[in-house]
ZAMARGU-4260 file (C-alpha; in steps of 0.2 Angstrom, whole numbers, plus 5000, padded with zeros to 4 digits):
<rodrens>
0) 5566/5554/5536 | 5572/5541/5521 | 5582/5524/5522 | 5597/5533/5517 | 5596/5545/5533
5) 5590/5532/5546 | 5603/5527/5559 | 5605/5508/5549 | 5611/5516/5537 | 5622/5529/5544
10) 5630/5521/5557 | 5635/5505/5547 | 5653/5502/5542 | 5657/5495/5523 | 5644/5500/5515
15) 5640/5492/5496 | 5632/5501/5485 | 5627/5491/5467 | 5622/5503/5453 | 5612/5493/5441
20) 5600/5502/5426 | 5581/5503/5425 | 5574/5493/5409 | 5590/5485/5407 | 5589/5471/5401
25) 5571/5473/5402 | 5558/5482/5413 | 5554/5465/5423 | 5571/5458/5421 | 5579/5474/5433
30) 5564/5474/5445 | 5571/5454/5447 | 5588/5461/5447 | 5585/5473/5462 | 5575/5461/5473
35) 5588/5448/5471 | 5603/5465/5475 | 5592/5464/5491 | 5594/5446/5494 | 5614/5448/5492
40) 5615/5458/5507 | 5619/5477/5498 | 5616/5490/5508 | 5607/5504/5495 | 5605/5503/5475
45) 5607/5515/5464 | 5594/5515/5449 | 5599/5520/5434 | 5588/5530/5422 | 5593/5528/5401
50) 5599/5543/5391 | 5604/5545/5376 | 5621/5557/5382 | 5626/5551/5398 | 5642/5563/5401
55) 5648/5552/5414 | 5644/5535/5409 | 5658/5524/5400 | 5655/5510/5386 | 5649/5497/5395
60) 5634/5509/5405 | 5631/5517/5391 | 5629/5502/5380 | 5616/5496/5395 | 5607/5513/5392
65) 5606/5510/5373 | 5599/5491/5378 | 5586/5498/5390 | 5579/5513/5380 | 5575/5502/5366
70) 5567/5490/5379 | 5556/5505/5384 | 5566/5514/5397 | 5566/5531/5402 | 5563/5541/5417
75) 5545/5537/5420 | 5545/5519/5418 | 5560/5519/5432 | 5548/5526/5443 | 5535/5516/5440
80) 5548/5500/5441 | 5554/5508/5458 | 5538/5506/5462 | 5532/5491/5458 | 5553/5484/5465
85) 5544/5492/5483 | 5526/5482/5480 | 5535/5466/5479 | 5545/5468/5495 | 5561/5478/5488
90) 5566/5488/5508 | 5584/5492/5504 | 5588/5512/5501 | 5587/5518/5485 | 5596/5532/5474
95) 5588/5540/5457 | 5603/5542/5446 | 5598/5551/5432 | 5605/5567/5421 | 5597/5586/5420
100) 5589/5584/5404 | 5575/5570/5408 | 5572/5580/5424 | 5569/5597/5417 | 5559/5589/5404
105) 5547/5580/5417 | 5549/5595/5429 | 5557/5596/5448 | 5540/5594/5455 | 5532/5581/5446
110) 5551/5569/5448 | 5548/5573/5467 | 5530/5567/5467 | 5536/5552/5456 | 5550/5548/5468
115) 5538/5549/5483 | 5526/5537/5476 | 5539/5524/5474 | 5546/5528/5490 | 5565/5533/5483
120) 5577/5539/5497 | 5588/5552/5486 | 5593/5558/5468 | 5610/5560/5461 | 5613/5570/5444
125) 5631/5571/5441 | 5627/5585/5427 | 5619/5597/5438 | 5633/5609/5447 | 5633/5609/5466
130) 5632/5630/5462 | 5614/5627/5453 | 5607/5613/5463 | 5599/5625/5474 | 5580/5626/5469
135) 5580/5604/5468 | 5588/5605/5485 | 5575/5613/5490 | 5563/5604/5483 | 5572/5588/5491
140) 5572/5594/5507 | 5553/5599/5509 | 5550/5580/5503 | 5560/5572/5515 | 5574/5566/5501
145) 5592/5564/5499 | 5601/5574/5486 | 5618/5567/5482 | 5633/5580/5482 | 5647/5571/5469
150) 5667/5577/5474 | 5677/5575/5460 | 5697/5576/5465 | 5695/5594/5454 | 5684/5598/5469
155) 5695/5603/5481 | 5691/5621/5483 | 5675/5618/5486 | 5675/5601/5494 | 5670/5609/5511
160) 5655/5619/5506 | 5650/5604/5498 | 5652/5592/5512 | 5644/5602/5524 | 5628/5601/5515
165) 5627/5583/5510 | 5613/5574/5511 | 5611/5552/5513 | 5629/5550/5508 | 5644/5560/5499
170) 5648/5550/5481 | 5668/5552/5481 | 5671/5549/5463 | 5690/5541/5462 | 5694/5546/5444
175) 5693/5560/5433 | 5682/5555/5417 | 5669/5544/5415 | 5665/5527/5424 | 5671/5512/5417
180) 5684/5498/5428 | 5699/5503/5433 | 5716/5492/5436 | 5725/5506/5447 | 5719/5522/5457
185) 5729/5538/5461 | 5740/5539/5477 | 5730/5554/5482 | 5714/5548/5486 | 5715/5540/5502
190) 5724/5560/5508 | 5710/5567/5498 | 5693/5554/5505 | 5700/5557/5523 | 5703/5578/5523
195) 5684/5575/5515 | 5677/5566/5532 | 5684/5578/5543 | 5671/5590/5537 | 5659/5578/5531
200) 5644/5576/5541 | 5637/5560/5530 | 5644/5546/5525 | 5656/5545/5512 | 5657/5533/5498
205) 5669/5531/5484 | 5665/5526/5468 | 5670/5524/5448 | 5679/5511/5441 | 5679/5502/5458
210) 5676/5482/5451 | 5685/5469/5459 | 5688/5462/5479 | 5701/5469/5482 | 5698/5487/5476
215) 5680/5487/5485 | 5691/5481/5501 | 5705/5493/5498 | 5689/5509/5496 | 5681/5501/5511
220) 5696/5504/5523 | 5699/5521/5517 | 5681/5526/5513 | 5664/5524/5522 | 5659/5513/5508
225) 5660/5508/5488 | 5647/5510/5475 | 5652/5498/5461 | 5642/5499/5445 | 5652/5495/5427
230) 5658/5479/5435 | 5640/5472/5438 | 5631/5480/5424 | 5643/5469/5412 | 5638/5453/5422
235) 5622/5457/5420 | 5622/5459/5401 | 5634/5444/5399 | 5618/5435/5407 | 5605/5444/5397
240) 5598/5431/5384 | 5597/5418/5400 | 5589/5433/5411 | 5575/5432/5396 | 5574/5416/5396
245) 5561/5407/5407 | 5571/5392/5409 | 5588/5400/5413 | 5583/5418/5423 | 5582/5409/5439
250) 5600/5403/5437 | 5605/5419/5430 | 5598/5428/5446 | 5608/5415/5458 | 5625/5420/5448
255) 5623/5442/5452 | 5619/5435/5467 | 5635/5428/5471 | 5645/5439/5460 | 5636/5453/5472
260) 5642/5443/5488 | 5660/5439/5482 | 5663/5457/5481 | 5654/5462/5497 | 5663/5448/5508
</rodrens>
Protein backbone atom coordinates (compact mmCIF):
# COMPACT_ATOMS: atom_id res chain seq x y z
CA UNK A 1 0.00 0.00 0.00
CA UNK A 2 1.20 3.76 -0.84
CA UNK A 3 0.09 7.28 0.67
CA UNK A 4 -2.14 7.76 -2.26
CA UNK A 5 -4.19 4.46 -1.39
CA UNK A 6 -4.23 4.79 2.46
CA UNK A 7 -7.46 5.68 3.93
CA UNK A 8 -6.05 9.48 4.66
CA UNK A 9 -5.98 9.94 1.67
CA UNK A 10 -8.94 8.37 0.08
CA UNK A 11 -11.48 9.22 2.46
CA UNK A 12 -10.52 13.11 2.62
CA UNK A 13 -12.85 15.69 1.05
CA UNK A 14 -11.09 18.77 -1.23
CA UNK A 15 -8.18 17.47 -1.90
CA UNK A 16 -5.15 19.84 -3.28
CA UNK A 17 -2.80 18.75 -5.31
CA UNK A 18 0.15 21.26 -6.32
CA UNK A 19 2.21 20.25 -9.31
CA UNK A 20 5.67 21.80 -9.05
CA UNK A 21 8.93 20.64 -11.32
CA UNK A 22 11.95 18.81 -10.27
CA UNK A 23 15.30 20.96 -10.80
CA UNK A 24 13.25 24.01 -11.24
CA UNK A 25 14.61 26.52 -10.26
CA UNK A 26 17.30 24.25 -9.10
CA UNK A 27 17.82 20.90 -7.75
CA UNK A 28 17.98 22.18 -4.04
CA UNK A 29 15.56 25.02 -4.63
CA UNK A 30 12.56 22.24 -5.53
CA UNK A 31 13.41 19.87 -2.72
CA UNK A 32 12.84 23.37 -0.54
CA UNK A 33 10.02 23.98 -2.61
CA UNK A 34 8.22 20.55 -1.62
CA UNK A 35 8.94 20.54 1.95
CA UNK A 36 7.63 23.89 2.29
CA UNK A 37 4.11 22.46 -0.21
CA UNK A 38 4.16 20.15 2.85
CA UNK A 39 4.12 22.82 5.37
CA UNK A 40 1.03 24.69 3.37
CA UNK A 41 -1.09 21.85 4.22
CA UNK A 42 -1.43 19.96 0.31
CA UNK A 43 -2.62 16.84 0.34
CA UNK A 44 -0.08 15.00 -2.58
CA UNK A 45 2.46 16.82 -5.02
CA UNK A 46 2.97 15.99 -8.23
CA UNK A 47 6.68 16.11 -9.30
CA UNK A 48 7.55 17.01 -12.50
CA UNK A 49 10.37 15.55 -14.54
CA UNK A 50 12.05 18.07 -17.55
CA UNK A 51 11.61 17.13 -21.26
CA UNK A 52 12.56 18.68 -23.97
CA UNK A 53 8.72 17.87 -25.85
CA UNK A 54 6.23 17.90 -23.18
CA UNK A 55 2.96 17.30 -25.55
CA UNK A 56 0.85 18.47 -22.71
CA UNK A 57 2.55 21.08 -21.08
CA UNK A 58 1.68 24.88 -22.03
CA UNK A 59 4.46 28.01 -22.04
CA UNK A 60 4.77 28.66 -18.71
CA UNK A 61 5.51 24.62 -17.65
CA UNK A 62 7.51 24.18 -20.51
CA UNK A 63 9.45 27.31 -19.97
CA UNK A 64 10.07 25.76 -16.20
CA UNK A 65 11.28 22.52 -17.99
CA UNK A 66 13.67 24.54 -20.18
CA UNK A 67 14.97 26.25 -16.62
CA UNK A 68 15.40 23.05 -15.02
CA UNK A 69 17.04 20.91 -17.68
CA UNK A 70 19.71 23.49 -17.96
CA UNK A 71 19.99 23.38 -14.24
CA UNK A 72 20.72 19.53 -14.52
CA UNK A 73 17.22 18.13 -14.53
CA UNK A 74 16.08 14.97 -15.84
CA UNK A 75 14.44 11.83 -14.80
CA UNK A 76 17.21 10.50 -12.59
CA UNK A 77 18.06 13.47 -10.78
CA UNK A 78 14.05 13.65 -9.77
CA UNK A 79 14.42 10.46 -8.18
CA UNK A 80 17.20 11.17 -6.39
CA UNK A 81 15.58 14.71 -5.22
CA UNK A 82 12.39 12.56 -4.40
CA UNK A 83 14.68 11.02 -2.45
CA UNK A 84 16.52 13.20 -0.68
CA UNK A 85 12.65 15.60 -0.25
CA UNK A 86 11.73 12.03 1.76
CA UNK A 87 15.39 11.96 4.01
CA UNK A 88 14.59 15.48 5.07
CA UNK A 89 11.04 14.78 6.31
CA UNK A 90 8.90 15.22 3.09
CA UNK A 91 5.64 12.54 4.26
CA UNK A 92 3.03 13.86 1.85
CA UNK A 93 1.93 11.50 -1.40
CA UNK A 94 3.75 11.84 -4.07
CA UNK A 95 3.13 11.41 -8.15
CA UNK A 96 5.90 11.02 -10.89
CA UNK A 97 4.68 13.00 -13.75
CA UNK A 98 6.82 12.27 -16.50
CA UNK A 99 6.38 11.43 -20.43
CA UNK A 100 7.12 8.04 -22.40
CA UNK A 101 10.39 8.74 -23.84
CA UNK A 102 12.57 9.41 -20.45
CA UNK A 103 10.81 6.17 -19.27
CA UNK A 104 11.61 3.92 -22.15
CA UNK A 105 15.01 5.16 -22.29
CA UNK A 106 15.75 4.34 -18.37
CA UNK A 107 13.47 1.08 -18.72
CA UNK A 108 10.05 0.15 -16.85
CA UNK A 109 11.96 -1.74 -14.37
CA UNK A 110 14.67 0.32 -13.38
CA UNK A 111 11.97 3.77 -13.01
CA UNK A 112 10.17 1.35 -10.65
CA UNK A 113 13.14 0.46 -8.67
CA UNK A 114 14.06 4.34 -8.66
CA UNK A 115 10.60 5.20 -7.49
CA UNK A 116 10.73 2.48 -4.68
CA UNK A 117 13.97 3.98 -3.36
CA UNK A 118 12.50 7.29 -3.06
CA UNK A 119 9.42 5.96 -1.79
CA UNK A 120 7.06 7.57 -4.78
CA UNK A 121 3.27 6.63 -4.26
CA UNK A 122 2.29 6.60 -8.31
CA UNK A 123 3.27 7.69 -11.88
CA UNK A 124 1.27 9.55 -14.40
CA UNK A 125 2.42 9.81 -18.13
CA UNK A 126 -0.11 11.70 -20.06
CA UNK A 127 1.44 10.31 -23.44
CA UNK A 128 1.25 6.80 -22.77
CA UNK A 129 -2.55 5.48 -24.16
CA UNK A 130 -4.83 3.77 -21.39
CA UNK A 131 -4.83 0.76 -24.45
CA UNK A 132 -0.80 0.42 -23.94
CA UNK A 133 -0.32 1.02 -20.29
CA UNK A 134 -0.76 -2.56 -19.66
CA UNK A 135 2.84 -4.04 -19.35
CA UNK A 136 3.69 -0.61 -16.63
CA UNK A 137 0.40 -1.39 -14.88
CA UNK A 138 1.79 -4.39 -14.39
CA UNK A 139 4.67 -3.45 -13.25
CA UNK A 140 2.98 -0.85 -10.92
CA UNK A 141 0.92 -3.21 -9.33
CA UNK A 142 3.55 -5.81 -8.30
CA UNK A 143 5.48 -2.82 -6.67
CA UNK A 144 2.73 -1.52 -4.71
CA UNK A 145 2.37 1.79 -6.95
CA UNK A 146 -0.41 4.00 -8.24
CA UNK A 147 -0.64 4.47 -12.08
CA UNK A 148 -2.60 7.49 -12.85
CA UNK A 149 -5.46 7.01 -15.60
CA UNK A 150 -5.94 10.64 -17.28
CA UNK A 151 -9.99 11.36 -18.82
CA UNK A 152 -9.94 13.77 -21.27
CA UNK A 153 -13.70 15.15 -22.19
CA UNK A 154 -12.78 13.03 -25.74
CA UNK A 155 -12.81 10.10 -23.23
CA UNK A 156 -16.15 9.29 -23.07
CA UNK A 157 -16.38 6.04 -24.78
CA UNK A 158 -14.09 4.73 -22.62
CA UNK A 159 -14.23 6.59 -19.57
CA UNK A 160 -15.72 3.42 -17.86
CA UNK A 161 -13.16 0.94 -18.50
CA UNK A 162 -10.79 3.49 -17.50
CA UNK A 163 -12.40 4.27 -14.18
CA UNK A 164 -12.91 0.93 -13.23
CA UNK A 165 -9.23 0.24 -13.13
CA UNK A 166 -7.94 3.46 -11.60
CA UNK A 167 -5.40 3.48 -9.30
CA UNK A 168 -4.45 6.42 -6.24
CA UNK A 169 -6.73 8.93 -7.97
CA UNK A 170 -8.43 9.51 -11.55
CA UNK A 171 -6.74 13.05 -13.04
CA UNK A 172 -10.06 14.61 -14.92
CA UNK A 173 -8.40 16.88 -17.27
CA UNK A 174 -10.99 19.99 -17.69
CA UNK A 175 -9.87 21.19 -21.17
CA UNK A 176 -8.86 19.87 -24.32
CA UNK A 177 -5.04 20.99 -25.16
CA UNK A 178 -2.34 21.51 -23.15
CA UNK A 179 -2.08 23.15 -19.48
CA UNK A 180 -1.92 26.57 -19.02
CA UNK A 181 -4.65 29.01 -16.83
CA UNK A 182 -7.72 29.16 -17.86
CA UNK A 183 -10.51 32.32 -17.23
CA UNK A 184 -13.63 30.01 -17.92
CA UNK A 185 -14.49 26.07 -18.17
CA UNK A 186 -16.98 24.33 -20.34
CA UNK A 187 -20.66 23.84 -18.93
CA UNK A 188 -20.23 20.02 -19.39
CA UNK A 189 -17.79 19.27 -16.96
CA UNK A 190 -19.55 19.12 -13.83
CA UNK A 191 -22.25 16.38 -16.10
CA UNK A 192 -19.20 14.87 -17.39
CA UNK A 193 -16.85 14.63 -13.59
CA UNK A 194 -20.19 13.29 -11.94
CA UNK A 195 -21.31 10.32 -14.63
CA UNK A 196 -17.34 9.62 -13.99
CA UNK A 197 -17.81 9.02 -10.04
CA UNK A 198 -20.63 6.84 -10.50
CA UNK A 199 -18.26 4.24 -11.89
CA UNK A 200 -15.13 5.41 -10.42
CA UNK A 201 -13.90 3.49 -7.65
CA UNK A 202 -10.98 6.26 -6.60
CA UNK A 203 -11.06 9.52 -6.14
CA UNK A 204 -11.45 11.87 -8.79
CA UNK A 205 -9.51 15.13 -9.30
CA UNK A 206 -9.81 17.80 -11.93
CA UNK A 207 -7.10 19.42 -13.10
CA UNK A 208 -5.62 22.01 -16.23
CA UNK A 209 -5.85 25.44 -16.06
CA UNK A 210 -7.36 25.30 -12.57
CA UNK A 211 -5.52 28.70 -10.95
CA UNK A 212 -7.30 30.87 -9.02
CA UNK A 213 -9.81 30.57 -5.45
CA UNK A 214 -12.51 30.43 -6.75
CA UNK A 215 -11.91 27.86 -9.66
CA UNK A 216 -10.16 25.53 -7.14
CA UNK A 217 -13.49 26.04 -4.89
CA UNK A 218 -15.77 25.62 -7.89
CA UNK A 219 -13.65 21.88 -8.97
CA UNK A 220 -13.76 21.14 -5.22
CA UNK A 221 -17.57 21.04 -5.15
CA UNK A 222 -17.97 19.21 -8.12
CA UNK A 223 -14.89 17.06 -8.06
CA UNK A 224 -12.97 15.09 -5.35
CA UNK A 225 -10.36 17.51 -5.50
CA UNK A 226 -8.06 20.13 -7.81
CA UNK A 227 -4.51 19.59 -8.86
CA UNK A 228 -3.34 23.13 -9.90
CA UNK A 229 0.10 23.35 -11.48
CA UNK A 230 0.73 26.50 -14.18
CA UNK A 231 -0.67 28.90 -11.47
CA UNK A 232 2.07 27.96 -8.99
CA UNK A 233 4.95 27.14 -11.33
CA UNK A 234 4.80 30.86 -12.50
CA UNK A 235 4.93 32.07 -8.77
CA UNK A 236 7.63 30.18 -8.42
CA UNK A 237 9.67 31.44 -11.31
CA UNK A 238 8.59 35.08 -10.57
CA UNK A 239 10.54 34.23 -7.31
CA UNK A 240 13.41 32.54 -8.83
CA UNK A 241 16.52 34.89 -8.42
CA UNK A 242 15.30 35.42 -4.62
CA UNK A 243 14.74 31.44 -4.33
CA UNK A 244 18.87 31.63 -5.26
CA UNK A 245 19.61 33.96 -3.22
CA UNK A 246 20.65 33.08 0.40
CA UNK A 247 19.34 36.27 1.72
CA UNK A 248 15.86 36.27 0.17
CA UNK A 249 14.87 32.17 -0.36
CA UNK A 250 13.54 32.15 3.08
CA UNK A 251 11.17 34.99 2.24
CA UNK A 252 10.52 33.54 -1.12
CA UNK A 253 9.50 30.08 0.54
CA UNK A 254 7.02 32.05 3.12
CA UNK A 255 5.16 33.71 -0.06
CA UNK A 256 4.36 29.89 -2.09
CA UNK A 257 3.67 29.25 1.20
CA UNK A 258 0.82 31.54 1.43
CA UNK A 259 -0.05 31.64 -2.24
CA UNK A 260 -0.39 27.67 -1.66
CA UNK A 261 -2.79 28.33 1.52
CA UNK A 262 -4.87 31.19 -0.19
CA UNK A 263 -5.83 28.75 -2.77
CA UNK A 264 -6.37 25.74 -0.48
CA UNK A 265 -8.69 27.91 2.08
Amino acid sequence: MNKLTEERFQKKENRFVPYIMSCHPTYEASIEIALTLQEAGVDAIEWGVPFSDPLADGPVIQQAGDRARKAGGSLRKALEGMKEARQQGLQAPVVLFTYVNPVLSVGFEKVIEGMKEAEIDGILIPDLPFEESEELRKLCNEAGISLISLIAPSSSHRMEKISRLGDGFLYYVTSLGVTGTRQSFSDQISHSINELKKTATVPVLAGFGISTRDQVRHFQSIADGVIVGSALVRFIGEREQALLSENESKEALKEIKEFVQELIS
